[in-house]
C-alpha positions as CSV (number, residue, x, y, z in Angstrom):
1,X,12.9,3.0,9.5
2,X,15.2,4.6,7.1
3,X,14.4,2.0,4.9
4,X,10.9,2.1,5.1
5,X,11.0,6.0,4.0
6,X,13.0,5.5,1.3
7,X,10.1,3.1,0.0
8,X,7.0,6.0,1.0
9,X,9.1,8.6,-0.6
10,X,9.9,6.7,-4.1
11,X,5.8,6.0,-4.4
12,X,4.6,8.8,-2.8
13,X,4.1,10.4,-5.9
14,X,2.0,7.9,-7.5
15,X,-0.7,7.4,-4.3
16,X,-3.4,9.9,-3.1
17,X,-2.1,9.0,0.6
18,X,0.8,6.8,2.1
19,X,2.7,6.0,5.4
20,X,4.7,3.2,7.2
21,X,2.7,0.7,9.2
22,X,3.6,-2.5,11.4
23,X,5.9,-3.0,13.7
24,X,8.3,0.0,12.4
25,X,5.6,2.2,13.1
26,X,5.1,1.1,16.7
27,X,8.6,1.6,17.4
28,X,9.6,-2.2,17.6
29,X,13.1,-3.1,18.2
30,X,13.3,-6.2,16.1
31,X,11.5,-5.5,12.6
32,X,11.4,-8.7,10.3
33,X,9.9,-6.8,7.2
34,X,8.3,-3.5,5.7
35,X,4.9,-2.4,6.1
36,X,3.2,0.5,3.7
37,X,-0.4,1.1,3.5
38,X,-0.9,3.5,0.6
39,X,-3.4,4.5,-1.4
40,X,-3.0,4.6,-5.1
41,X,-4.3,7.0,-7.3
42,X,-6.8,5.3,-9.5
43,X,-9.9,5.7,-12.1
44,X,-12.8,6.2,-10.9
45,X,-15.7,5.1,-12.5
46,X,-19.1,7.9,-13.1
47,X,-20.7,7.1,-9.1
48,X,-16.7,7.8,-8.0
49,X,-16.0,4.0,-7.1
50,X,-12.0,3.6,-7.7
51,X,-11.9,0.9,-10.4
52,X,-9.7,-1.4,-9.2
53,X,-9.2,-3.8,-12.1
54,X,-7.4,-1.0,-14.2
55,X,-3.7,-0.2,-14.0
56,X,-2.7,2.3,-11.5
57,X,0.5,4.9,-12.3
58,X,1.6,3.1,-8.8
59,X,1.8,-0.2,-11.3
60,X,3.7,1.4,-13.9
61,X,6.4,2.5,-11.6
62,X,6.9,-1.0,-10.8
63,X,7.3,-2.0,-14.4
64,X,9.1,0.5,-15.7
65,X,11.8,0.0,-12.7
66,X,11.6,-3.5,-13.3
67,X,10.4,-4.2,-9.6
68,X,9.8,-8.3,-9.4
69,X,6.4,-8.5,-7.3
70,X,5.9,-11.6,-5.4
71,X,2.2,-10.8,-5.4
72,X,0.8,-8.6,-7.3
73,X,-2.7,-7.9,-6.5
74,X,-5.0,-4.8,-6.1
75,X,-5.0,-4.8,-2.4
76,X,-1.6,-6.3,-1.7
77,X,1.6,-6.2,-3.9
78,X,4.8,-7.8,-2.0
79,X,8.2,-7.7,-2.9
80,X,12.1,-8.2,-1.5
81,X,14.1,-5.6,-1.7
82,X,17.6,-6.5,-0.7
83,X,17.1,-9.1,2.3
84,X,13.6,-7.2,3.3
85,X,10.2,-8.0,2.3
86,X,8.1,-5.5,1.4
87,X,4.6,-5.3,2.0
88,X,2.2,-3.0,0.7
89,X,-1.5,-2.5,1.6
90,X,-3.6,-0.9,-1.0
91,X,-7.2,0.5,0.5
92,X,-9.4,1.8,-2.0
93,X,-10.1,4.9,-0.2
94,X,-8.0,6.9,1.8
95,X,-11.4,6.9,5.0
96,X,-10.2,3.1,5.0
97,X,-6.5,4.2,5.5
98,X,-4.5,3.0,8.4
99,X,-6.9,3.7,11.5
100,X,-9.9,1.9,9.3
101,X,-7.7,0.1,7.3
102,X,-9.0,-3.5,7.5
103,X,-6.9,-6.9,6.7
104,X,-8.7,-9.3,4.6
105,X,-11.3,-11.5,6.2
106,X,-11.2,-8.7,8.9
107,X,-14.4,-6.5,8.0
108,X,-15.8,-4.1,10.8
109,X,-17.9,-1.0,10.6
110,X,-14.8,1.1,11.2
111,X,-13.1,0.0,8.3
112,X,-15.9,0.6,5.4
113,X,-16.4,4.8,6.6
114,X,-15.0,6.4,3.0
């Protein structure tokens, strides 16, 4: 868990909202990797829609500290950080954060409240 807050507290700055998820937030005793859900700050466009194309200040951090991203995409960015992979979960909106926050493929009305 120390871990894990290390990670929220380096990119808290750079996201609207952020917290550990997965099994270190249920309190597992046996935690294979690290789960964040955050959302970034973004651009938004003139209806308020986050654009999600553009660069986020969440995706200069990881340049400019030379972090290596397995995947690197606007919903998910993965990377290892010692012998721990870390996964982070990018919602658009912080209404589809953790509680509403939906996996891929996993769409339900709870998920798409903003």
């Amino acid at each position: 868990k120390k871990k894990a807050q290390h990670f929220v507290e380096k990119l808290s700055p750079y996201c609207e909202k952020i917290d550990i998820a997965g099994s270190i937030r249920r309190g597992n005793a046996h935690v294979s990797d690290v789960e964040i859900v955050a959302v970034p700050m973004r651009q938004h466009d003139l209806l308020g829609q986050p654009q999600v194309k553009l660069p986020t200040p969440l995706d200069d951090f990881f340049r400019k500290n030379g972090v290596q991203l397995i995947k690197n995409g606007s919903l998910l960015k993965k990377f290892i950080h010692g012998k721990m992979t870390v996964d982070l979960f990018l919602p658009l909106r912080v209404g589809n954060f953790l509680g509403g926050y939906c996996p891929l493929g996993q769409v339900t009305a709870q998920c798409l409240t903003t």
